[in-house]
N, C-alpha and C positions, 0 to 999 in steps of 0.2 A: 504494500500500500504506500503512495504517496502522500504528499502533506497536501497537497490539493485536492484530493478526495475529502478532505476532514469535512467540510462543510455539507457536504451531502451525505456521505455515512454518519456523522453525527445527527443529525433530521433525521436519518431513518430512523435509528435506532430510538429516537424519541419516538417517533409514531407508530412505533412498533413493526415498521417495515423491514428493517436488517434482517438480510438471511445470514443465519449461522456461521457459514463461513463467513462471510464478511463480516463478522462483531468481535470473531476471535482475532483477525487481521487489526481492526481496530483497535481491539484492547493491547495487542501486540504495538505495535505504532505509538500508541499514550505512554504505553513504559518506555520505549524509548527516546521520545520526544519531549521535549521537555515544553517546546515552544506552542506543540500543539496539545497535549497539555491542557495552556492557559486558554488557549482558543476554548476548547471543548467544554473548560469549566465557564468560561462567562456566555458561551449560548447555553449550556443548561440552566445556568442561574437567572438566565431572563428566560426560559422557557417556564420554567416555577414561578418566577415573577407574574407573569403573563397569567398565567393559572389562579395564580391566588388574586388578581387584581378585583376588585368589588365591581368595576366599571363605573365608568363616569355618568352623570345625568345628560338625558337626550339632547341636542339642541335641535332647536328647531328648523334645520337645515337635515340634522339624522331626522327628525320625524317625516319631511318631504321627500326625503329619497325614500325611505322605506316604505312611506304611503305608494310610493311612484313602481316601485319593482313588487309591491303586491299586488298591485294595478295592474303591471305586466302582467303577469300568473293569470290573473282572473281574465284578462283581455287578451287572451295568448290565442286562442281559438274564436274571437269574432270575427265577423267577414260580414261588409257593409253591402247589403244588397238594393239593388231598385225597384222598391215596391210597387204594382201596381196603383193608377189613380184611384183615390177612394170613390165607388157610386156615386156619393152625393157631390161631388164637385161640378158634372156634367150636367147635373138640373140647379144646379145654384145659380151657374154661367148662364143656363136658359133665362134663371129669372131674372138675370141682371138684364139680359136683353131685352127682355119683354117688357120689364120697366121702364127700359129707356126711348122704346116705341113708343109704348105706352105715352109718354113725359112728351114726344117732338108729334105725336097726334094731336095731344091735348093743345098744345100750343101752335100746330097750325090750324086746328078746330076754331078756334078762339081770338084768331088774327083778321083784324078788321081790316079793308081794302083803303089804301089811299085815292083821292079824288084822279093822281095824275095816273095812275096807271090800275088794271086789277090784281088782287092778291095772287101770287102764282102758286099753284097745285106741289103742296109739299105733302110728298109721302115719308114713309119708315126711310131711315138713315142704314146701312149696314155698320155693324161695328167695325173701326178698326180691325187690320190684322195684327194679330201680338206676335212680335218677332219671337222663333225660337217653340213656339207651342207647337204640337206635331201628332200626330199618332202614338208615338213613344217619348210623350215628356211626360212627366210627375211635376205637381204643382207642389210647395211646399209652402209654411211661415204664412198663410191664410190670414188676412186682417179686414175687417169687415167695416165699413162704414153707414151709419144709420140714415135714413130718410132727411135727403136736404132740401132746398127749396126746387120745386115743380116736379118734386118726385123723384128726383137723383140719386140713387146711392152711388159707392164708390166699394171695389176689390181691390186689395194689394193681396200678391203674393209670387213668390218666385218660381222657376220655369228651369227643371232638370229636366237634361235630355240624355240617355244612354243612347253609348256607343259603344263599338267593341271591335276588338282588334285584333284578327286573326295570325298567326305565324309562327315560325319557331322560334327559339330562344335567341336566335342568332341575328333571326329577322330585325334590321334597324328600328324599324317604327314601334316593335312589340319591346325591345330593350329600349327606347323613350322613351316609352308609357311605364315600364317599371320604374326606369331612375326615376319619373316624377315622384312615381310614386313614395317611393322611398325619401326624398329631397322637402318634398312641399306638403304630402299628401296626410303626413299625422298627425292626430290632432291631440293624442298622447303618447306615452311610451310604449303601453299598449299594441296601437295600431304602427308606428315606425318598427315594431318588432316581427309582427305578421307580416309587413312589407321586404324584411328582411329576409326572412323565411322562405317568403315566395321566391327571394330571388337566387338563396340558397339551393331551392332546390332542382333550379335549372340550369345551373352555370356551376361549371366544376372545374378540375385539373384534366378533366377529358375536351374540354374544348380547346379549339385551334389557335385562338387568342381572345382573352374576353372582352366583351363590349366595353367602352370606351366612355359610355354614357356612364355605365352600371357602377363600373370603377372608379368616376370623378364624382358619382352621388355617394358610393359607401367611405370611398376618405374623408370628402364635408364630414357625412356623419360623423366618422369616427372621429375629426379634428373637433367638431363644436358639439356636437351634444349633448347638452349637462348633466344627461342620466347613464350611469357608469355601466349599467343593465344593457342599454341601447350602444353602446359602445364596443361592449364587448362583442355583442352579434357580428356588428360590423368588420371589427377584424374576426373574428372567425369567417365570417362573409369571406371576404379581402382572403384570408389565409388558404381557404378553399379550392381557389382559381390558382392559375396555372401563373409563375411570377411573371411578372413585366417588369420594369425599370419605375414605372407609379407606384405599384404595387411593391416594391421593395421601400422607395422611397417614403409610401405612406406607414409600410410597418417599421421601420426606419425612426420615424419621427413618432410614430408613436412610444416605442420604446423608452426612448430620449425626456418622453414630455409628461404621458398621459399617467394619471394620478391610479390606476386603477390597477393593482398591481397583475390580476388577472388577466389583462386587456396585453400588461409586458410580457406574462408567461406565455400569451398565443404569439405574441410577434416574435420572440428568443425561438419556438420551436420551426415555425413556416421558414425564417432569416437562414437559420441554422442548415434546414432540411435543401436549401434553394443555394448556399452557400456548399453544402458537401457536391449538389452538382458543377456547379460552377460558382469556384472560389471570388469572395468581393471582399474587396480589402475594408468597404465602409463596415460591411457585417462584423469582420472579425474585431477591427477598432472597437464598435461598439459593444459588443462581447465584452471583450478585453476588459475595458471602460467598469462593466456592469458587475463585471466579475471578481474585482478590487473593489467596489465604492462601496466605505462601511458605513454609508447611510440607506445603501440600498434593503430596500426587502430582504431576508435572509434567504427567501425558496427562491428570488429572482434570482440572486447572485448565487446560488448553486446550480440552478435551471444554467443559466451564462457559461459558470465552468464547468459544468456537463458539457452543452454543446463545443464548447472549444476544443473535450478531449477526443472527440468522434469527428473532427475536422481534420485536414492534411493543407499543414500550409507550403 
C-alpha cells in the first residue's frame, strides 16, 4: 500500500466498506508510517466529530431547498397535458354573441332617421376573428364581465394552442423543442427535473454527437440553477453523452465552482473516464488541484486520487 491510498482506505474502512485484505495492508502501513498515522487519526476524529454533532438550527435558506427537493420527489412523475375545452365554454361564447346582436339590433331598432338622408338598414355585426383560436386551442384564466351599458358584457381569457413535433432524437426541430424545454419551460424544480429526464433518456454515449441545443441548455442549467437537486441531473445529463470539448469544458467548471459536492463527484468520474481515453492535460490539472486541497470534501478529494491512479500520463 501507498501513502496515497490512505485517504480512501481510510473512508472505507469507516463505512464499513474495507475488504479484509485491504484493512490488514492498512493497518500494516499505520505501523509503519508515522506520517500517515497523523492523517488517519485527524479524519477519524472529525468523523466522530461529525457523529456526535447535535446539528445546527435550520435556516431559512435549508428550509427552501429542502421544501424544493421534496417538491422534486413529489413532482418527479407529473406530465402537463392539454386538456380538452371544457362544454360550457362553446355556449358561453354563443351567449356572448347573441348579446351582442342582440345590443346592435336594439340600437339600430331604435335609431331615428335624419331629415338629410334615410336611416340605412343595419343588420347583426359578425364578431371579430380572435387571433390564434382554432379547432385545437384550450381557453384558459376565464374572466367575466357583468352587464354594461346597452347590454354589453365583456370575456377575457387566454388562447393555448397544441402543437406537436414529430422526429427522432436527432431531428433539429425535436432537440429545440427539448432545450426549450429544459431552459424556459419550469416552473419549479419539479418540472426542470422531468424535463431532464426526458432528455436523458434519449441522448446517450450511443449517439454520433449530441445536439448542440441540448448541450448549451443543460450547462445554463447546471451553471445557474439554484437548486443543487436540478443540478445534479444536469451533469448527470451532461455526463451521459458522449464528451465534446463543451461538455468537458462545462464538467470542467463545474468541478472548479459548483457548491454541491455530488454534482463534483459526477464531473471527477465522466472527466476521468473521457481522460483514460484521451489524455487532457486540463483534467489531470484539475484532478491534481482536487486531490491536494485540504479544504476540499474529503470523498471529492479521494474520488480525484482515485481517478489519477487508473490514468496513464
Amino acid at each position: 500500500m501507498e501513502c496515497r491510498e490512505l485517504n480512501e482506505r481510510i473512508i472505507d474502512r469507516l463505512t464499513g466498506d474495507l475488504a479484509p485484505d485491504s484493512g490488514r495492508e492498512l493497518i500494516a502501513h499505520l505501523d509503519s508510517c508515522s506520517a500517515c498515522r497523523t492523517e488517519a487519526a485527524a479524519v477519524e476524529r472529525a468523523w466522530a466529530f461529525l457523529g456526535e454533532d447535535a446539528g445546527a438550527e435550520a435556516t431559512p435558506e435549508f428550509m427552501r431547498r429542502g421544501k424544493a427537493l421534496v417538491e422534486e420527489e413529489m413532482l418527479r412523475a407529473r406530465v402537463r397535458e392539454f386538456r380538452p375545452r371544457p362544454r360550457w365554454i362553446r355556449p358561453a361564447l354563443q351567449a356572448a354573441a347573441v348579446l351582442a346582436a342582440a345590443g346592435l339590433g336594439y340600437l339600430a331598432a331604435n335609431r331615428r332617421p335624419t331629415p338629410a338622408s334615410p336611416a340605412p338598414r343595419v343588420g347583426p355585426t359578425p364578431a371579430p376573428a380572435i387571433a390564434g383560436l382554432g379547432e385545437n386551442s384550450r381557453l384558459s384564466n376565464l374572466s367575466y364581465l357583468g352587464n354594461g351599458p346597452n347590454g354589453r358584457i365583456g370575456i377575457g381569457f387566454d388562447v393555448t394552442t397544441r402543437h406537436q413535433v414529430e422526429g427522432s432524437p436527432a431531428d433539429p426541430e425535436v432537440a429545440k423543442v427539448l432545450a426549450y424545454v429544459v431552459t424556459h419551460n419550469g416552473e419549479n424544480a419539479g418540472e426542470t427535473s422531468r424535463a431532464i429526464e426526458l432528455v436523458q433518456q434519449h441522448y446517450g454515449q450511443g449517439e454520433a454527437a449530441p445536439s448542440p441545443d441540448i448541450v448549451a441548455a443543460l450547462t445554463a442549467t447546471l451553471k445557474r440553477d439554484p437548486n443543487p437537486g436540478v443540478r445534479k441531473k444536469a451533469a448527470d445529463a451532461l455526463a451521459g453523452m458522449r464528451i465534446t470539448p463543451e461538455i468537458r469544458s462545462a464538467l470542467l467548471d463545474a468541478l472548479r465552482d459548483d457548491k454541491n459536492p455530488a454534482v463534483r463527484l459526477v464531473a471527477i468520474d465522466r472527466l476521468a473516464a473521457a481522460a483514460k481515453q484521451e489524455p487532457d492535460a486540463r483534467t489531470i490539472q484539475s484532478l491534481r488541484a482536487k486531490a491536494v486541497d485540504p479544504a476540499e470534501n474529503g470523498f471529492v478529494r479521494a474520488k480525484a486520487a482515485s481517478a489519477l491512479k487508473t490514468m496513464e500520463f
